[in-house]
C-alpha positions in Angstrom: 101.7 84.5 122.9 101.4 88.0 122.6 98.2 90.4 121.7 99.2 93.7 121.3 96.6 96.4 119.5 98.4 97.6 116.3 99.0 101.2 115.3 98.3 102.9 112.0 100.5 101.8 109.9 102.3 98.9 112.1 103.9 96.0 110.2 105.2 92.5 111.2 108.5 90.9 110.2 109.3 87.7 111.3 111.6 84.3 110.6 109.3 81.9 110.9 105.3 81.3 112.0 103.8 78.0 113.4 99.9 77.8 114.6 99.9 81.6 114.9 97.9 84.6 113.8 99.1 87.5 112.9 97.4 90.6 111.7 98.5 93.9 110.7 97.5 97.6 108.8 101.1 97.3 107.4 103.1 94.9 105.3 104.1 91.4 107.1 107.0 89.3 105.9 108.1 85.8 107.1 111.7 85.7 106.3 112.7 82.4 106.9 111.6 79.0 106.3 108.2 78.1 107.1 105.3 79.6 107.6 102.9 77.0 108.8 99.2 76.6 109.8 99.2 80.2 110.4 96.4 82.8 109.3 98.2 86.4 108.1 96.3 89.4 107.3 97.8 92.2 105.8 96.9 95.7 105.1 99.9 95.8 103.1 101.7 93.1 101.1 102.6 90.0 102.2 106.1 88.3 101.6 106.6 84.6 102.5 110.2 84.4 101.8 109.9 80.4 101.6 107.4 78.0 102.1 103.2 78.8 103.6 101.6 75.5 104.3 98.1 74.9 105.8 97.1 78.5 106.4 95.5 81.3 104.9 96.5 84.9 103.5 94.3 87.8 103.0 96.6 90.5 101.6 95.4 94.0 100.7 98.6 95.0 98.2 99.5 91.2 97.4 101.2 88.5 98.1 104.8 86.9 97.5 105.3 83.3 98.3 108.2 81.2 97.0 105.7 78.2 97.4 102.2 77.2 98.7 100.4 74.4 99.8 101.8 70.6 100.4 102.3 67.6 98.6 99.7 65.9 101.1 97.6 68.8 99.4 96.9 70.2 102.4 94.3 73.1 102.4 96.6 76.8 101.8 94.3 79.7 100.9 95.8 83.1 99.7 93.5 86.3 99.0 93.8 89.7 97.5 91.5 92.5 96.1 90.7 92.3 92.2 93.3 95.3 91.6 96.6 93.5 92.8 98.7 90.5 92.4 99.5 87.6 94.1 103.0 85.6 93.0 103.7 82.0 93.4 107.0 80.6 92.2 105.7 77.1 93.1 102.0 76.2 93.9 101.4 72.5 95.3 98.2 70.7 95.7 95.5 72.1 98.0 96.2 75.5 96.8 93.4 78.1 96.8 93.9 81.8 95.5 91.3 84.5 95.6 91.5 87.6 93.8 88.5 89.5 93.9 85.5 87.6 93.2 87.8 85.1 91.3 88.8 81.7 92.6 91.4 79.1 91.2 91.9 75.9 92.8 
């Protein structure tokens, strides 16, 4: 566990997150496999190479995911600003995305 105050600027990149927060001014990517029951936000974009599962998102530039939620339908929340993007190759049941004031469920 580790609680370190961020710099202008800072970004995260990281294989894998389990139960975790992680917050950053920067971009954060999660470059390997899971990303699980973890909250991200991002004053950048945010790139979940492979699977975000029970957690949430709140990126500032957007969001990459290969693929949200669970087949259990697990709650998986992901959030941006009206004026960018968020891509999902694959959404699974429970998945919430935000942009803006605009919610699909």
């Amino acid at each position: 566990m580790s609680e370190t105050q961020a710099e202008s600027d800072s970004y995260i990149q990281i294989e894998n997150a389990s139960t975790s927060r992680h917050y950053a001014s920067g971009n954060i990517f999660v470059l390997g496999s899971e990303c699980i029951n973890t909250t991200i936000h991002s004053g950048g974009r945010v790139k979940i190479k492979w699977t975000l599962r029970v957690g949430e998102v709140y990126a500032t530039l957007g969001a990459d995911i290969h693929r949200a939620g669970s087949d259990s339908g697990t709650a998986t929340f992901i959030e941006v600003p009206e004026d960018q993007i968020i891509c999902i190759e694959t959404a699974m049941k429970g998945t919430t995305i935000k942009v803006g004031s605009k919610t699909q469920v």
